[in-house]
KOLTIKE-416331 format. One record per residue: x, y, z of N, C-alpha, C in turn. Coordinates in Angstrom, 3 decimals, always signed. Example, Ala and Ser with C-alpha at 12.3 -4.5 7.8 and 13.67 -1.06 7.14 Angstrom:
+----------+----------+----------+----------+----------+----------+----------+----------+----------+
:   n_east :  n_north :     n_up :  ca_east : ca_north :    ca_up :   c_east :  c_north :     c_up :
+----------+----------+----------+----------+----------+----------+----------+----------+----------+
:  +13.190 :   -5.690 :   +7.800 :  +12.300 :   -4.500 :   +7.800 :  +13.200 :   -3.300 :   +7.800 :
:  +12.850 :   -2.250 :   +7.080 :  +13.670 :   -1.060 :   +7.140 :  +12.900 :   +0.030 :   +7.870 :
+----------+----------+----------+----------+----------+----------+----------+----------+----------+
END
This chain:
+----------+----------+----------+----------+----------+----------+----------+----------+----------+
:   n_east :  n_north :     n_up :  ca_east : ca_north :    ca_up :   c_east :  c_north :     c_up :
+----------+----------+----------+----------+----------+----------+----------+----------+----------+
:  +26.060 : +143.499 :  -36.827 :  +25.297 : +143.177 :  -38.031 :  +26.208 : +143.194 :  -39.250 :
:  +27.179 : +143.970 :  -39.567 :  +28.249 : +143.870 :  -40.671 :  +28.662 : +143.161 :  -40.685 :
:  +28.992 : +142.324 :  -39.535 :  +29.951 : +140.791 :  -39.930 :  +29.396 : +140.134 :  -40.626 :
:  +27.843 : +139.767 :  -40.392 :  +27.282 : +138.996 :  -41.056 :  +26.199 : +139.323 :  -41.798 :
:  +26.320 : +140.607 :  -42.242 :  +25.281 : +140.303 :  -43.291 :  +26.259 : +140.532 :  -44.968 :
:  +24.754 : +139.979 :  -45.429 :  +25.476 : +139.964 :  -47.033 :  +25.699 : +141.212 :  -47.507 :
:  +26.787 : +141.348 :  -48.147 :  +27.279 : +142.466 :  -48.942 :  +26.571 : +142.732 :  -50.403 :
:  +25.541 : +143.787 :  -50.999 :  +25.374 : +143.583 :  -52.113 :  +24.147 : +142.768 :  -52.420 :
:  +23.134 : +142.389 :  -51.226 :  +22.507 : +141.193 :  -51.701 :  +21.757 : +141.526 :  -53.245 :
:  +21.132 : +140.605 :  -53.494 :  +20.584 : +140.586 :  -54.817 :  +19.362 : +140.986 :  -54.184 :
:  +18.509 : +141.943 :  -54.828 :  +16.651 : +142.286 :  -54.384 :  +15.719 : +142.655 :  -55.746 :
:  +14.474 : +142.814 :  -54.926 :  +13.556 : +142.649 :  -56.359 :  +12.965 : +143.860 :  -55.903 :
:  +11.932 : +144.632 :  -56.988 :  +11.316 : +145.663 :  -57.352 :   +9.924 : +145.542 :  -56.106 :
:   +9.573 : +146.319 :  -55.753 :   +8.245 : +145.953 :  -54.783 :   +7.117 : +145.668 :  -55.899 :
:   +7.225 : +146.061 :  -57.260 :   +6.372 : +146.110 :  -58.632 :   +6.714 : +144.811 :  -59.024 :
:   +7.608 : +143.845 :  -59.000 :   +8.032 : +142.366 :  -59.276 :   +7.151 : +141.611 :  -59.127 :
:   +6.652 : +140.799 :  -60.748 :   +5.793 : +139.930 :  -60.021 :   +6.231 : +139.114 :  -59.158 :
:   +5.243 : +137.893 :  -58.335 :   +6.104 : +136.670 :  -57.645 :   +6.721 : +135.918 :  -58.580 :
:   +6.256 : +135.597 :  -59.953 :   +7.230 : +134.568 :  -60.667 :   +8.549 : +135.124 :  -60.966 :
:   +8.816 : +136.679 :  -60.442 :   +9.748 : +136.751 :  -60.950 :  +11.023 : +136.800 :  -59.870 :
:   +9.957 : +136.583 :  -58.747 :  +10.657 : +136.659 :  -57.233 :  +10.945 : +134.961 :  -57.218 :
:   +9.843 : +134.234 :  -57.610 :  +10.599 : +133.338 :  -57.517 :  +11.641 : +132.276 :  -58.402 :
:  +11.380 : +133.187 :  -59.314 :  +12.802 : +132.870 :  -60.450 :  +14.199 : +133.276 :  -60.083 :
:  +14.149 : +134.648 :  -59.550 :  +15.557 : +134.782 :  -58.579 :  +16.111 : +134.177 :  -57.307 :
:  +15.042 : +133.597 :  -56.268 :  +14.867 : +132.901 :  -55.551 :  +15.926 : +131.386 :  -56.265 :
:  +15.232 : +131.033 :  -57.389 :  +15.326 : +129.895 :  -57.654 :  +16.994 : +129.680 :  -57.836 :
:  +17.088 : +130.566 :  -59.080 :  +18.197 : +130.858 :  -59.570 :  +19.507 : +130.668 :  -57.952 :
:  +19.326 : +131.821 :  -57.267 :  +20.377 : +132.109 :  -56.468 :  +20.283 : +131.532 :  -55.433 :
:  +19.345 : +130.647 :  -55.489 :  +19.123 : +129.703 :  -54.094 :  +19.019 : +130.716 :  -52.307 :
:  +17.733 : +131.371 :  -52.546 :  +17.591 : +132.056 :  -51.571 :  +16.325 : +131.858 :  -51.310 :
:  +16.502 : +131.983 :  -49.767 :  +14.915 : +131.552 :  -49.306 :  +14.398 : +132.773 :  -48.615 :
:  +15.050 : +133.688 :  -48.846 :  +14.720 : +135.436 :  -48.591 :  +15.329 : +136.558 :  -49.840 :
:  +14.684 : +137.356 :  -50.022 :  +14.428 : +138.207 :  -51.007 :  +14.299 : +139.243 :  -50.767 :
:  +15.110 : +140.535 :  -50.512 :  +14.615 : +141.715 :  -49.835 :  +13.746 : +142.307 :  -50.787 :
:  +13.196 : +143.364 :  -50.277 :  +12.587 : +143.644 :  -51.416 :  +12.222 : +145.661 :  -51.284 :
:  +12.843 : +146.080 :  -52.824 :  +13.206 : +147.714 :  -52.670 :  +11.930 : +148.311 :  -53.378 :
:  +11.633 : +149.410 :  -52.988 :  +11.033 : +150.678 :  -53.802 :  +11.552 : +151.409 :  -54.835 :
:  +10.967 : +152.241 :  -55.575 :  +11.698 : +152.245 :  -56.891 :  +13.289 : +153.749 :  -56.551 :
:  +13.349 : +153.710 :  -55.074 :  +14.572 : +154.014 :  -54.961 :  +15.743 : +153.536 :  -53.826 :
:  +15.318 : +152.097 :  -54.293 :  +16.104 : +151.315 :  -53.739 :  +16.312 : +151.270 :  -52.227 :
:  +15.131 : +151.665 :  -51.528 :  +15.412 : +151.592 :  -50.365 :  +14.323 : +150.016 :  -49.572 :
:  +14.654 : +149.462 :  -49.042 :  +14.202 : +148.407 :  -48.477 :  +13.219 : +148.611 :  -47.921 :
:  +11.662 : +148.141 :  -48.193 :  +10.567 : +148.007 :  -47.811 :   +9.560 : +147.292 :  -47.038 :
:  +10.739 : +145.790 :  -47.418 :  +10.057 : +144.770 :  -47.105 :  +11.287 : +143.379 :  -47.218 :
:  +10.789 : +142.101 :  -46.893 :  +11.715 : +140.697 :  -47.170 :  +10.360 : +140.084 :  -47.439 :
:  +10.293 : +138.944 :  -48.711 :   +9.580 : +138.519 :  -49.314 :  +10.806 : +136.896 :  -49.089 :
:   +9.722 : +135.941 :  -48.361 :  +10.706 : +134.462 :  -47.834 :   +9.825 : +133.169 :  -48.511 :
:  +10.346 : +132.400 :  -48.773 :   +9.649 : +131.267 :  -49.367 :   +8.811 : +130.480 :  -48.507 :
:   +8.726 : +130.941 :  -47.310 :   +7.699 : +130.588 :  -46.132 :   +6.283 : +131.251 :  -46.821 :
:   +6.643 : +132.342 :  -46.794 :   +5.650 : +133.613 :  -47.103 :   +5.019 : +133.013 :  -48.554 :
:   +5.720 : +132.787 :  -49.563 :   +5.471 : +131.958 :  -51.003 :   +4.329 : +130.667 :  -51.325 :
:   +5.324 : +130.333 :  -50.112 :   +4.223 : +128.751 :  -49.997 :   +3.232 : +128.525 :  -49.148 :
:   +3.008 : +129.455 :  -48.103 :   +1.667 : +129.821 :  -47.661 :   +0.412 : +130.396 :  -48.267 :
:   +0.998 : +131.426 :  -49.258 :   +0.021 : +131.776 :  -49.781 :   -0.290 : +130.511 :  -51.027 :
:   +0.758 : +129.904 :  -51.612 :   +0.538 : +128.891 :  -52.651 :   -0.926 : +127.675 :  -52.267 :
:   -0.160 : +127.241 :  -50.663 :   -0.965 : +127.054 :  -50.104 :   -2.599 : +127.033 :  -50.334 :
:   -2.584 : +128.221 :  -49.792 :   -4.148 : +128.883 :  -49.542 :   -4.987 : +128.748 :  -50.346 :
:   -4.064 : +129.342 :  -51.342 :   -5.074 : +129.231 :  -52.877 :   -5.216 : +127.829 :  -53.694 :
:   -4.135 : +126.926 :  -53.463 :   -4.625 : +125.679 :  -54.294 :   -5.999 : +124.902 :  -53.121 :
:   -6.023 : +125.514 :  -51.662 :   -7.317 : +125.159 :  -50.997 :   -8.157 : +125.611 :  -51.827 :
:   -8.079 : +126.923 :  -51.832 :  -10.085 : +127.401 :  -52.402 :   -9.927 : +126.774 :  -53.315 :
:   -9.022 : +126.350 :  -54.298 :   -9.226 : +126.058 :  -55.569 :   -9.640 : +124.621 :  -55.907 :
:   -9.224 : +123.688 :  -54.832 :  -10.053 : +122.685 :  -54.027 :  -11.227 : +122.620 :  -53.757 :
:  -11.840 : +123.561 :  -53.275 :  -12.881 : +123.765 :  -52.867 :  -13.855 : +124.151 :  -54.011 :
:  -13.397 : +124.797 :  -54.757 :  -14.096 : +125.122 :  -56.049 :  -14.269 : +123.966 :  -57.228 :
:  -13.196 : +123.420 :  -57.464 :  -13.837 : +121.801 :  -57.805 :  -14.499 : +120.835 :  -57.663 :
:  -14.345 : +121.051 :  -55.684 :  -15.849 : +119.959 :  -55.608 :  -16.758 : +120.720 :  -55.403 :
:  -17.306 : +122.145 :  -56.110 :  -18.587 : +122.284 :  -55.500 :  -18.613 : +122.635 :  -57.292 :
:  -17.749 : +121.656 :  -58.238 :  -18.488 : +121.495 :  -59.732 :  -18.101 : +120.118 :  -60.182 :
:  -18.335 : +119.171 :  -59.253 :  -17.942 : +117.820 :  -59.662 :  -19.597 : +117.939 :  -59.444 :
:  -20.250 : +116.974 :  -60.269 :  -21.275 : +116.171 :  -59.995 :  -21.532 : +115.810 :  -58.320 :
:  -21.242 : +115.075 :  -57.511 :  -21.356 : +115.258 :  -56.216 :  -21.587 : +116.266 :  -55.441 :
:  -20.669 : +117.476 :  -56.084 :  -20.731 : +118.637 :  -55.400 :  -21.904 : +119.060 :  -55.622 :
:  -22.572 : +119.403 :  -56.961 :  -23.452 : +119.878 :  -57.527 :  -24.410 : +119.505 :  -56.708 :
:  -24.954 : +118.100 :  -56.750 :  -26.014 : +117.320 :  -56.094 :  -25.924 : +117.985 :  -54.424 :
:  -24.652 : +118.117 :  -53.598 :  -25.325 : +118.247 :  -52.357 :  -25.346 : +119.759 :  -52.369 :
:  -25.224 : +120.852 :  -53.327 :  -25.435 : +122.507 :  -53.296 :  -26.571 : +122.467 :  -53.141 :
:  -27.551 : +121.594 :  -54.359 :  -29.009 : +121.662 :  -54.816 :  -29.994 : +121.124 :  -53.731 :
:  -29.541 : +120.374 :  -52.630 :  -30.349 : +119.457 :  -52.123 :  -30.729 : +120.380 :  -50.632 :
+----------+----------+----------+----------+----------+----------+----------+----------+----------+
END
């Protein structure tokens, strides 16, 4: 595992929001993010798989919540 892992990686706060996970992400071009407790010990990996699934998810409901306030939607709730 020393050969290849990174030396030093860069990580975020487990308290980090995501924009700020994915501003470092962005920045350092990483598609994994470890991620420490507030004494730096590794808790977790936060991956842009993980990011865009949940991004995912939520622009669904949020889909879903528009058409049930479009006019159409409205009409087939009521009927």
């Amino acid at each position: 595992v020393d050969a290849v892992m990174t030396r030093n990686p860069t990580t975020i706060s487990e308290d980090a929001s995501i924009e700020s996970a994915l501003s470092l992400m962005r920045s350092g071009r990483f598609r994994r993010l470890p991620v420490v407790d507030h004494e730096h010990k590794a808790v977790g990996l936060l991956s842009l798989d993980d990011v865009l699934s949940l991004f995912a998810e939520e622009f669904t409901q949020i889909g879903r919540l528009l058409e049930c306030e479009t006019p159409r939607g409205v009409a087939a709730a009521t009927a």
